[in-house]
C-alpha positions in Angstrom: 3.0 -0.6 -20.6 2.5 3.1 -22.0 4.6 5.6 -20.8 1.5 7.5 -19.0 -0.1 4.4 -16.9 -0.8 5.4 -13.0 2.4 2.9 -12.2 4.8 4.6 -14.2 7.3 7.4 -13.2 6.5 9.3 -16.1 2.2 9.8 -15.3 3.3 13.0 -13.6 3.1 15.2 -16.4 0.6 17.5 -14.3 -0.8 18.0 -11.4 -4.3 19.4 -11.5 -5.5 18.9 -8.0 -9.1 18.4 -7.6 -11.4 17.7 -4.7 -13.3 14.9 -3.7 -14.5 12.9 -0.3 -14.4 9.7 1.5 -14.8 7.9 4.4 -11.6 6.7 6.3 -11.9 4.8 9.6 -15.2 5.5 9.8 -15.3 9.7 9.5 -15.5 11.5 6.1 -12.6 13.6 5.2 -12.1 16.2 1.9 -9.3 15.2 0.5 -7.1 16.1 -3.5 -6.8 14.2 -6.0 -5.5 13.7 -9.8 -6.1 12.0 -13.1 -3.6 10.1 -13.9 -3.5 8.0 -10.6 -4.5 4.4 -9.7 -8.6 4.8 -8.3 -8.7 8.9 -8.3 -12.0 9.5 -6.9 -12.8 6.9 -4.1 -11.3 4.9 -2.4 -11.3 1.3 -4.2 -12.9 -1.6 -3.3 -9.5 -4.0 -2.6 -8.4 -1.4 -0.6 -11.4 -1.3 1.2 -11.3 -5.0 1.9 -8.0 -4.4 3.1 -8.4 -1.5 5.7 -11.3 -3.7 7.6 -8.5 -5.6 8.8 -6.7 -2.3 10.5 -7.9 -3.6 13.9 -5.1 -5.9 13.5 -2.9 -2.7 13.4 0.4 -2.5 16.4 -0.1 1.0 17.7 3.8 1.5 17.0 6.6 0.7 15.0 7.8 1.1 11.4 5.2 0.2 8.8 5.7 0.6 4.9 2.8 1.3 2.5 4.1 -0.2 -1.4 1.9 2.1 -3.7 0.7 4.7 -2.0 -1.7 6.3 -4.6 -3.4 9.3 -3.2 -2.9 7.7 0.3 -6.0 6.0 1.8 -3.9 2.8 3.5 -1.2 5.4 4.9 -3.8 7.9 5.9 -6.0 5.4 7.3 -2.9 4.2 9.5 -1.7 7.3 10.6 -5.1 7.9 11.8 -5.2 4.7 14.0 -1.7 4.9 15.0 -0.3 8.1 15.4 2.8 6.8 16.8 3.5 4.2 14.2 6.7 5.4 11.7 5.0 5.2 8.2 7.1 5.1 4.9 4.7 5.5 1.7 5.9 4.7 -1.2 5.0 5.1 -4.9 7.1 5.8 -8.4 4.6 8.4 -9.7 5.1 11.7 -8.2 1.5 12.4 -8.6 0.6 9.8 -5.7 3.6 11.4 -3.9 2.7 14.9 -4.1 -1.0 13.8 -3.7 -0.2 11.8 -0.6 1.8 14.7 1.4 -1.0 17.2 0.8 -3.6 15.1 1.9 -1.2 13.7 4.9 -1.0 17.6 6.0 -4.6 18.2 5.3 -5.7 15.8 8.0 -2.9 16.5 10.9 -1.2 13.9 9.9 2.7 14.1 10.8 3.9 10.6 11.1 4.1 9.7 7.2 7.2 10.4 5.3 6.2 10.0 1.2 9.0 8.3 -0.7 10.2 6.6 -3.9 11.2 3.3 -3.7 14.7 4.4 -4.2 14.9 7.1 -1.8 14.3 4.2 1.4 17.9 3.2 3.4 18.4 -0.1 3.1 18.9 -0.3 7.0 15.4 0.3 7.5 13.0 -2.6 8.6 9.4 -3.1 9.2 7.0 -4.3 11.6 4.2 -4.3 8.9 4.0 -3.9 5.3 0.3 -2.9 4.3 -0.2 -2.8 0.4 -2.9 -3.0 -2.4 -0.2 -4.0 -5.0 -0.1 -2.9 -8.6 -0.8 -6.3 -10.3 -1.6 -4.7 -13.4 2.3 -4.3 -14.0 2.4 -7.7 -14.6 3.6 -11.3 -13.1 7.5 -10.5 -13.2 7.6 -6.9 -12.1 4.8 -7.7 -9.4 7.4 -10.5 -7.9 10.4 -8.3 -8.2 8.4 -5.6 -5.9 7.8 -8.6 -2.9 11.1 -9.9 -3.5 12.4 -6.5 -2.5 10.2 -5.6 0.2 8.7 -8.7 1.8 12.3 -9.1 3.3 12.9 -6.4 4.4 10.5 -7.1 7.6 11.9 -7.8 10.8 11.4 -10.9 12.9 8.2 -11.4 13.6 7.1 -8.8 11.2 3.8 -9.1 9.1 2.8 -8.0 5.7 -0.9 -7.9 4.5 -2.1 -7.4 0.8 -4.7 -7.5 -1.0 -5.6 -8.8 -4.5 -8.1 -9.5 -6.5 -9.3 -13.1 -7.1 -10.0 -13.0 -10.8 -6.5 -11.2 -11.1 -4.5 -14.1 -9.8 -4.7 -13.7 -5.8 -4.5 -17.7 -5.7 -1.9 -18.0 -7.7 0.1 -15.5 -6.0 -0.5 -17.4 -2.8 1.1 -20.3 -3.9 4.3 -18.1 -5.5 4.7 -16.5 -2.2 4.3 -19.9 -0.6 7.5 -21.3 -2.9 9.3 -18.4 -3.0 8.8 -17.6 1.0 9.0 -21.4 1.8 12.3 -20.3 4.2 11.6 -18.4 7.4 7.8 -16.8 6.3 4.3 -18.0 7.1 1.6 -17.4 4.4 -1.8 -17.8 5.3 -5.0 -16.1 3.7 -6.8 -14.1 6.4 -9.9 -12.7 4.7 -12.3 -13.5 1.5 -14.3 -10.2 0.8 -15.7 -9.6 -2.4 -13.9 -11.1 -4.9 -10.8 -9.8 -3.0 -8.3 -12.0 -0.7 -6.4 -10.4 1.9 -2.6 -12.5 2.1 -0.8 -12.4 5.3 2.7 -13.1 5.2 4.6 -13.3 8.5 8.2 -13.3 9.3 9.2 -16.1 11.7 
């Protein structure tokens, strides 16, 4: 993996904000962005696929975004629940930076931008939302679920999105081993290539 990849700490070398729009929950907003980041100017089509299922959004509670980029599944949260808690989280400080300036830019005040690191390990979920970084590969992809997929409370659900032709299948049946205990996976939408994995907390 080279040192300067979007998913690595070190892809911070230098902010150089620039400007660019897109549409989130159906208004269009100016928001920053930087090289250097996962998708830097639009918002992706996974992602996309993903935040068509925000009317299945709770109006409160504590919901994690793993990845955060320059923000669009936090944003578009925050926007539809503004009393939702929302922890974003992401190793380059690019996507951390990125996502507090746009977060403020918008009115935004319920997202706190973290890294991974930085999160209590008292804190639960209600919902994780992410468009996971399968390019990091199979082993450091599982790591990431088995350390956050836990973490949600009873009852708790977790929606992600992957692309088909980058293993979303197989990654069904992993989580279906691997979450065989106390978790319900199901896939709740097929949109362009893209599946959308539901995992729920029993």
């Amino acid at each position: 993996m080279p040192d300067n990849h979007y998913f690595s700490e070190s892809a911070d070398a230098e902010l150089k904000l620039k400007k660019f729009k897109v549409k989130l929950n159906g208004n269009k907003y100016e928001l920053v962005s930087s090289s250097g980041i996962f998708s830097p100017n639009e918002l992706d089509a996974g992602t996309e696929v993903l935040l068509k299922q925000l009317d299945n959004l709770k109006p409160e509670g504590t919901i994690l975004d793993i990845g955060c980029g320059w923000g669009p599944i936090a944003l578009s949260i925050g926007l539809a629940s503004p009393k939702a808690k929302i922890i974003a989280i992401d190793v380059n400080q690019k996507c951390i930076a990125l996502t507090k300036i746009n977060a403020e830019s918008l009115g935004i005040g319920n997202i706190e931008v973290l890294t991974p690191d930085e999160i209590k390990d008292s804190i639960m979920f209600d919902e994780i939302w992410s468009n996971p970084p399968i390019r990091v590969g199979k082993k450091a992809l599982h790591d990431i679920l088995l350390r956050w997929l836990p973490r949600l409370k009873p009852g708790g659900t977790a929606r992600l999105v992957v692309q088909k032709n980058l293993g979303s299948d197989s990654l069904q049946k992993w989580l279906e081993t691997e979450f065989s205990d106390g978790f319900e996976i199901s896939r709740v939408a097929s949109v362009k290539g893209f599946r959308v994995l539901k995992v729920t907390r029993s």
